[in-house]
PANURO-948515 format. One line per 5 residues: number of its first residue (from 1); for each residue x, y, z of N, C-alpha, C. Coordinates in pm, whole numbers. Atoms other than C-alpha are relative to their C-alpha. Layout:
! residues N
NUM	X:Y:Z:X:Y:Z:X:Y:Z; ... .
END
This chain:
! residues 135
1	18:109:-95:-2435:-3001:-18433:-65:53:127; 37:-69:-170:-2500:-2755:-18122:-195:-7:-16; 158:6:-16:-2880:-2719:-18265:-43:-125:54; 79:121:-61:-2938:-3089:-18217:7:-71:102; -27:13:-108:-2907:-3106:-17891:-76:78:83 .
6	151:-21:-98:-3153:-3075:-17646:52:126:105; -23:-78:-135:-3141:-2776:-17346:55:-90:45; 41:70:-94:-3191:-3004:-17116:146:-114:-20; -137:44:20:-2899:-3210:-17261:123:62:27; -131:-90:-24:-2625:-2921:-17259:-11:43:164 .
11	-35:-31:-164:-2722:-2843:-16894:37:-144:104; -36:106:-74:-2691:-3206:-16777:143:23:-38; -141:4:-38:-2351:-3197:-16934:25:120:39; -73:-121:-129:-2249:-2865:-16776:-31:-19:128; -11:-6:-132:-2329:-2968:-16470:48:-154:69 .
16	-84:74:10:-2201:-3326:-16523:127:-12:-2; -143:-39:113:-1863:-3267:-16734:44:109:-33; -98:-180:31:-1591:-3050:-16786:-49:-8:-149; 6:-35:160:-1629:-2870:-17119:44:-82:-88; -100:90:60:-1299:-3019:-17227:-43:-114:-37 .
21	42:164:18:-1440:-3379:-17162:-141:-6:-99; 115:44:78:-1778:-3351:-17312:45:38:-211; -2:-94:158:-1616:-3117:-17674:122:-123:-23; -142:57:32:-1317:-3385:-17670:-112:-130:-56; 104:153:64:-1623:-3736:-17679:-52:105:-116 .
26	92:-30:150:-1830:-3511:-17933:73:1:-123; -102:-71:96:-1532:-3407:-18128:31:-162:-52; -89:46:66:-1422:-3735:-18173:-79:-170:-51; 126:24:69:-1771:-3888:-18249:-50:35:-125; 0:-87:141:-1839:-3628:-18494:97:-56:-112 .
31	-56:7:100:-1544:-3708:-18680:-49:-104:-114; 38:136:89:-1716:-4040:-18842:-152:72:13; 121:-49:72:-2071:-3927:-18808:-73:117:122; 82:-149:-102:-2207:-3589:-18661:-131:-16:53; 96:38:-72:-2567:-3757:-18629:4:-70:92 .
36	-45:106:-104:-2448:-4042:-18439:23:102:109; -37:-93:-150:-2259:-3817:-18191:-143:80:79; 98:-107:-60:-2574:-3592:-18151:-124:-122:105; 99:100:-21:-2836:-3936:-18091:94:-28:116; -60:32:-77:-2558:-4054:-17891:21:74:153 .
41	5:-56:-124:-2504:-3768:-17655:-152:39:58; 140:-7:-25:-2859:-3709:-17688:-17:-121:166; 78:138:-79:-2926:-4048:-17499:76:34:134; -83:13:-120:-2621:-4050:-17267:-44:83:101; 5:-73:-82:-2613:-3759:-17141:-192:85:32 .
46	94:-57:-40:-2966:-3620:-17151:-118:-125:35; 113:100:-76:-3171:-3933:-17066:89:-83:116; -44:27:-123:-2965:-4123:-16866:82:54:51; -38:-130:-119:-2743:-3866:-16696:-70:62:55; 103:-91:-78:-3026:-3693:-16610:-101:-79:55 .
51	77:63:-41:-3244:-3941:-16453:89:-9:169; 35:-46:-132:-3305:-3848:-16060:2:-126:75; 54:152:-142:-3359:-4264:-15916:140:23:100; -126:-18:-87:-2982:-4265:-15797:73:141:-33; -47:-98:64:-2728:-4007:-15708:86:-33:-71 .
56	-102:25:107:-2492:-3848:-15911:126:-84:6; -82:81:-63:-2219:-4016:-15687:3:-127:-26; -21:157:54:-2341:-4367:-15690:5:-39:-129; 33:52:187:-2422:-4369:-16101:186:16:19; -110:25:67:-2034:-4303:-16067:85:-76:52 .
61	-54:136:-81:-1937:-4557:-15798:-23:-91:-122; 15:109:74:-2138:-4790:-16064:94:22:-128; -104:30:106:-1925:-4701:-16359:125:-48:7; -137:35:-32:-1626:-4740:-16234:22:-140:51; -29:149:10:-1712:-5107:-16118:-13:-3:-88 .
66	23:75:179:-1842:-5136:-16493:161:-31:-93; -117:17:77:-1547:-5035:-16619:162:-45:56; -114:96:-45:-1261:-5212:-16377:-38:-78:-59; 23:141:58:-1418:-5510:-16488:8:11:-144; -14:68:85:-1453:-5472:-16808:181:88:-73 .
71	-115:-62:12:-1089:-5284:-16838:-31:92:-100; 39:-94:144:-1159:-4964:-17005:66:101:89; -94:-110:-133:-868:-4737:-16834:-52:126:-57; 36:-148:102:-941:-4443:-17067:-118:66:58; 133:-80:-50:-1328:-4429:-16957:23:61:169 .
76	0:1:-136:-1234:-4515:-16590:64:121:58; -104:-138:-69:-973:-4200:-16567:-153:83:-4; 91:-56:-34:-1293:-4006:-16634:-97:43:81; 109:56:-96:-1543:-4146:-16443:45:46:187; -97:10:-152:-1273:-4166:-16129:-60:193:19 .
81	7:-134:-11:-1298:-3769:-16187:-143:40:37; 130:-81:23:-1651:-3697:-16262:-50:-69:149; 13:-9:-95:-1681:-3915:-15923:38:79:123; -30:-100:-109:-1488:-3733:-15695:-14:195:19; 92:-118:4:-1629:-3418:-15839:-173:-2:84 .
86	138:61:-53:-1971:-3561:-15746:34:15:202; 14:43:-200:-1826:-3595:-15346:60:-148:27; -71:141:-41:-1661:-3970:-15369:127:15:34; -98:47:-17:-1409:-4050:-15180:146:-80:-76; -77:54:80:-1068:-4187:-15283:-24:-178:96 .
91	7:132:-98:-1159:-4478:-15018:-154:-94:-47; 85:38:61:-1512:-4520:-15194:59:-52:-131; -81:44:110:-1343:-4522:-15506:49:-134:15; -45:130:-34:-1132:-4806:-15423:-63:-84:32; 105:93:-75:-1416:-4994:-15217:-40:-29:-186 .
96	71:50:124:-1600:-5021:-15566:62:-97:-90; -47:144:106:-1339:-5183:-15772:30:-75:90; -55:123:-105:-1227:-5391:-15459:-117:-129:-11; 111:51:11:-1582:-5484:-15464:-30:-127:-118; -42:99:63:-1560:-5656:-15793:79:-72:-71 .
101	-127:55:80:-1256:-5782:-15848:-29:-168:-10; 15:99:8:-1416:-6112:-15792:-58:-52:-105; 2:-21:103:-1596:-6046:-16116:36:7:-98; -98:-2:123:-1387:-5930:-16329:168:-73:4; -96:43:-13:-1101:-6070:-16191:101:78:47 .
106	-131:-99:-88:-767:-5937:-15978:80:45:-81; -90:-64:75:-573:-5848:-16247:-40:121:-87; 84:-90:66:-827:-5633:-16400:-12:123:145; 35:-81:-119:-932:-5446:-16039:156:14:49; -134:-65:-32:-513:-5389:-15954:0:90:-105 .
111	-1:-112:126:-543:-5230:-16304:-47:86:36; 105:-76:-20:-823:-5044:-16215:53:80:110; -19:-89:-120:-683:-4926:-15879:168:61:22; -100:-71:50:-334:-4835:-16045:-103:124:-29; 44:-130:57:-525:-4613:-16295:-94:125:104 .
116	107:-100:-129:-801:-4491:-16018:104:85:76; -102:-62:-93:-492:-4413:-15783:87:152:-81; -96:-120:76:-280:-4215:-16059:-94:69:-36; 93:-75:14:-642:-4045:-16157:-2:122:81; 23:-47:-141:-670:-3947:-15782:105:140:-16 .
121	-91:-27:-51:-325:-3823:-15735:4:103:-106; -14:-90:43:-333:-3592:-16043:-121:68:-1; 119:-79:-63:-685:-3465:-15975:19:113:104; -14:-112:-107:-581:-3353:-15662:123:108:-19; -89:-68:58:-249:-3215:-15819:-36:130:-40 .
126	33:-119:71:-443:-3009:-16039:-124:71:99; 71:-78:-84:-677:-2879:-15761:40:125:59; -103:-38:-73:-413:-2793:-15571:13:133:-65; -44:-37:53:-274:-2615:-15816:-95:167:-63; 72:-126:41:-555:-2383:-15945:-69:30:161 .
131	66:-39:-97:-635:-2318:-15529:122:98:7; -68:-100:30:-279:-2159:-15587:-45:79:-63; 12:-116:99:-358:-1944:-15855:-43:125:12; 129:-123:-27:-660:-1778:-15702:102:69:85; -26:-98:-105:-408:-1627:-15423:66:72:-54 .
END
């Protein structure tokens, strides 16, 4: 599977995505069809992850309205991450699904800013945690 995959693909996700996150979607892609996964990350990650119009920040402000609204807690724990890796705020964060809760609706964006919040809070947990280590 690693051959069919572009450079240019494996460095967007290494400099996108933790290891973990990108070998955990392939892994569990692969299991039904190994081409799929490859076309798939192909696209994702090496055409549109890697496209320069916006930054990496806002592409993840925009997911994270995508996915309050359309309730997808699973992607959104991700996203929440790969944003505040990017430099987003936990106050941006929030602004975004606040933003459309009128959209998707308030019961969907409290969802969203449960999961965003408990994202946050163990993000920074585990920061924390390996800033111990190093001393």
């Amino acid at each position: 599977m690693e051959d069919r995959i572009s450079e240019a693909t494996r460095e967007t996700a290494r400099e996108r995505m933790s290891e973990e996150r990108a070998a955990t979607l392939q892994d569990l892609i692969s299991y039904f069809d190994p081409e799929l996964a490859a076309a798939i990350g192909e696209f994702i990650i090496g055409k549109l992850y890697s496209r320069s119009v916006i930054p990496w920040k806002t592409r993840q402000l925009c997911a994270i309205a995508a996915l309050s609204v359309l309730y997808r807690p699973a992607q959104l724990r991700g996203h929440v991450i790969y944003a505040l890796q990017a430099g987003a705020t936990k106050e941006e964060i929030g602004e975004a699904i606040v933003q459309v809760a009128v959209y998707g609706g308030f019961p969907a964006a409290l969802e969203a800013l449960k999961v965003a919040r408990e994202t946050i809070e163990e993000f920074q947990g585990s920061v924390i945690s390996e800033e111990n280590r190093d001393d």
